[in-house]
SEZA-957203 format. One record per residue (C-alpha): z, y negated, x. Coordinates in steps of 0.001 Angstrom, whole numbers, always signed. Layout:
         z         y         x
         Z         Y         X
...
! end
This chain:
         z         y         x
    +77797   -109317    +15690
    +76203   -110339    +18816
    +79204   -111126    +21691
    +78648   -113231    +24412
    +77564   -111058    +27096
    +74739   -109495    +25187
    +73531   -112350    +24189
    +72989   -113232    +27787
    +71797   -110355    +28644
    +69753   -110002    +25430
    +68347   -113400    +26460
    +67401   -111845    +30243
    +66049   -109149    +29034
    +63617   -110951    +26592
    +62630   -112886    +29773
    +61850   -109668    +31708
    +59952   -108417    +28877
    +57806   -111325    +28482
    +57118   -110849    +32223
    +56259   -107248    +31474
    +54196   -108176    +28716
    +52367   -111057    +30505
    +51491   -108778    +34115
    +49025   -107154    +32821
    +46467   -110171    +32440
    +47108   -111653    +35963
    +45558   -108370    +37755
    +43876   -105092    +34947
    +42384   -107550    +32653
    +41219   -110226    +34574
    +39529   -107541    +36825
    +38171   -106287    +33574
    +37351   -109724    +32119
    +35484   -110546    +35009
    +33664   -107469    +36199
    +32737   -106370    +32513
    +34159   -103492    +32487
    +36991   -101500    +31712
    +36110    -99302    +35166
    +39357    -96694    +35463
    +41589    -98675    +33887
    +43569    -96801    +31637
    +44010    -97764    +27672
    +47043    -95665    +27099
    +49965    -97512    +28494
    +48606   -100533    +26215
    +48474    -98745    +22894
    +51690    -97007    +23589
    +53723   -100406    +24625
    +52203   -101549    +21360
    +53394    -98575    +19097
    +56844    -99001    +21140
    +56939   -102716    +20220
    +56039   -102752    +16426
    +58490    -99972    +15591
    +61620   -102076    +17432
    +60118   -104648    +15152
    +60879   -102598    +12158
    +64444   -101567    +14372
    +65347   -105270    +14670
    +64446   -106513    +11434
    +67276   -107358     +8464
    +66348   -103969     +6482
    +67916   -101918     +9179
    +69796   -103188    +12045
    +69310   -107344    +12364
    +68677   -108005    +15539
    +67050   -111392    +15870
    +66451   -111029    +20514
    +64954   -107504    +19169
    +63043   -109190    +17163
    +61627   -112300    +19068
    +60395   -110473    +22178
    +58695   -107205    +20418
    +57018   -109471    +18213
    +55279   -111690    +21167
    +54684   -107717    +22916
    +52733   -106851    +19529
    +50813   -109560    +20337
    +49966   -109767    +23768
    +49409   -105779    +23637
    +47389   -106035    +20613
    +44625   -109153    +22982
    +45034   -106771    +26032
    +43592   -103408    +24040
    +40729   -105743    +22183
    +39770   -107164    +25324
    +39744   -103426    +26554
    +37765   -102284    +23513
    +35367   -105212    +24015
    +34530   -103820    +27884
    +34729   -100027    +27941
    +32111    -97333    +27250
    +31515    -96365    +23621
    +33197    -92832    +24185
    +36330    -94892    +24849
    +36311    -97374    +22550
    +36316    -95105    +19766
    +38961    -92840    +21205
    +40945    -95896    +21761
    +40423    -97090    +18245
    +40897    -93410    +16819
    +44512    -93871    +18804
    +45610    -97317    +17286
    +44704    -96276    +13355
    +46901    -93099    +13944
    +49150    -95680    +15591
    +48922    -97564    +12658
    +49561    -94408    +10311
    +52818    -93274    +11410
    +54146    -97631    +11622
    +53245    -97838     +7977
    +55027    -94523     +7683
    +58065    -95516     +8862
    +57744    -99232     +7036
    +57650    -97261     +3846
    +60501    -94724     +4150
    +62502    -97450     +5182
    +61627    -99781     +2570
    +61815    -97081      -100
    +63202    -93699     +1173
    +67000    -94407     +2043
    +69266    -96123      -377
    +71029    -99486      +593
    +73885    -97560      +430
    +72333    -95829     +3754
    +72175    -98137     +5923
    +73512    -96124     +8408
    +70797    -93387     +7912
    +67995    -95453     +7577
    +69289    -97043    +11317
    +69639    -93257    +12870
    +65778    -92565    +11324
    +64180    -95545    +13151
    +66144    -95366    +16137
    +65945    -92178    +17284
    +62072    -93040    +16020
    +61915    -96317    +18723
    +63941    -94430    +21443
    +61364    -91454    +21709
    +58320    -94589    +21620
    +60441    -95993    +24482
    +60457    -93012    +26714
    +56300    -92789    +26104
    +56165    -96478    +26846
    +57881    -95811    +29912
    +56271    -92626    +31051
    +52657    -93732    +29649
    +52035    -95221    +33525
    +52093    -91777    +34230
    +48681    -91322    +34245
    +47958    -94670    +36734
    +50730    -93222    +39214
    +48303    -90397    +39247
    +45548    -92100    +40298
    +47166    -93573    +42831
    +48134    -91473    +43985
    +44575    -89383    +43805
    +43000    -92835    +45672
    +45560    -93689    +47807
    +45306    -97334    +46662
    +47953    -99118    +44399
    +44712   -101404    +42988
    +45545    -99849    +39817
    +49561   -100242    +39966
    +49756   -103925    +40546
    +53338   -104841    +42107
    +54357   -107261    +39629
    +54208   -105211    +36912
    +56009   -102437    +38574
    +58790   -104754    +39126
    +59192   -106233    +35617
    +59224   -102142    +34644
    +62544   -101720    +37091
    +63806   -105084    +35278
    +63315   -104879    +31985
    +64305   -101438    +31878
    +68000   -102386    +33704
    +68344   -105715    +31200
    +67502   -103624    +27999
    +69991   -100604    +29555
    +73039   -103086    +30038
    +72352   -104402    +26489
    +72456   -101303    +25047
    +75284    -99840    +27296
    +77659   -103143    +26168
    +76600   -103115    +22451
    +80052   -102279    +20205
    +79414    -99278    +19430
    +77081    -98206    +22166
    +73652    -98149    +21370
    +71875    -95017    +22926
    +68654    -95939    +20846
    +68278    -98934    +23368
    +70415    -97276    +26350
    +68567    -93893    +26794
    +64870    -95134    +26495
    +65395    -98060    +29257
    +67481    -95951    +31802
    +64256    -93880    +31705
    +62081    -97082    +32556
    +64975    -97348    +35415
    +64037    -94622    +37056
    +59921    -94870    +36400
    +60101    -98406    +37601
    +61895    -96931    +40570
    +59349    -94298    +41180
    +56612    -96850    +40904
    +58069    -98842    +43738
    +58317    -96059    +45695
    +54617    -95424    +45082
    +53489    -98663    +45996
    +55521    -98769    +48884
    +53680    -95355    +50306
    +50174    -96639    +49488
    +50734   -100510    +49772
    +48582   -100136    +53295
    +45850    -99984    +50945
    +46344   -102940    +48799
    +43350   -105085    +51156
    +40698   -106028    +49963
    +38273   -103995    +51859
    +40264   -100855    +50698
    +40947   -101602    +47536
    +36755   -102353    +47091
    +36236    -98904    +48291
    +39029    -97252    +46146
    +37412    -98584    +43222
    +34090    -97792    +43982
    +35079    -93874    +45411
    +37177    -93675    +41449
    +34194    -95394    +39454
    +31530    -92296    +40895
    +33870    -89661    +39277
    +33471    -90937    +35956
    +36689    -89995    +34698
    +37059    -90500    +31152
    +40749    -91102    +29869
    +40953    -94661    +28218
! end
């Protein structure tokens, strides 16, 4: 049962997340959208928000731990996440459009996986089991979520531009992660599933903040032109 304060909370932290969700498009995709091209833009953070979001589906549904605010908000992520990585598949090279499709079928593998052991490999008299399985299953796809950006913090830090770490997204990292923390911090009992993942997105949000504050001389226009021209001549390859 739901008490008052996590619903709040629950209800903040679905806002955040649709935030997070939604950031991408104003900045990486409409860049990609209207230049045609995927250019440096990475894939990875995309599929692995995705993976993240379909097994807290499977977390939140009635089968194994009935969470309807778990629910709601990693069901509009699967979508979003899902338009983001076709509209990336739809503008990259053909050496990353097949990795990135190699990526989402074994995505798609291990989620039908875990749909099936749940659905037939723990009695209903294991409820408790089958919860464990998937959560310590979502709380490992939470920390990848989280340190997926990774890769972009590395480029900006290789460019010395933040045009590929756009603030707002940073932020709604920082947010979401501290909404989805408290709600898993004031859950009876406490719910390190939720908890452990989300302080991690605490402290990557933080770092990311730091970053842009560091390289946010760069954010112009003219320098952010000639960061993404200097990055596009290397021809780096990661999706």
């Amino acid at each position: 049962m739901v008490n008052t304060g996590q619903l709040i909370v629950g209800i903040l932290g679905n806002i955040t997340s649709i935030c997070l969700f939604a950031s991408p498009a104003f900045r990486p995709f409409w860049t990609i959208y209207k230049t045609k091209s995927s250019g440096e833009f990475t894939a990875y953070p995309y599929i692995a928000t995705l993976f993240n979001c379909a097994l807290w589906l499977i977390y939140g549904s009635p089968l194994v731990h009935k969470a309807v605010l778990i629910l709601i908000i990693n069901a509009i992520g699967v979508f979003l996440e899902i338009l983001y990585i076709c509209v990336y598949i739809i503008y990259s090279s053909p050496k990353k459009r097949v990795i990135v499709m190699g990526l989402m079928c074994v995505a798609a593998a291990i989620l039908i996986a875990v749909a099936v052991l749940n659905i037939y490999g723990f009695d209903n008299d294991h409820t408790n089991t089958r919860e464990t399985f998937t959560g310590v299953l979502c709380a490992i796809a939470g920390v990848c979520m989280y340190f997926s950006p990774l890769l972009v913090m590395r480029l900006v830090v290789k460019t010395r531009s933040v045009v590929y770490m756009p603030l707002p997204m940073s932020i709604f990292v920082l947010l979401n992660g501290i909404m989805w923390m408290v709600y898993g911090l004031i859950e009876h009992p406490l719910n390190l599933y939720i908890t452990i993942p989300n302080g991690m997105g605490v402290i990557l949000g933080l770092v990311q903040l730091i970053l842009y504050a560091v390289y946010r001389k760069q954010v112009d226009l003219g320098k952010s032109t000639d960061a993404e021209s200097a990055v596009q001549v290397e021809h780096a390859e990661a999706p």
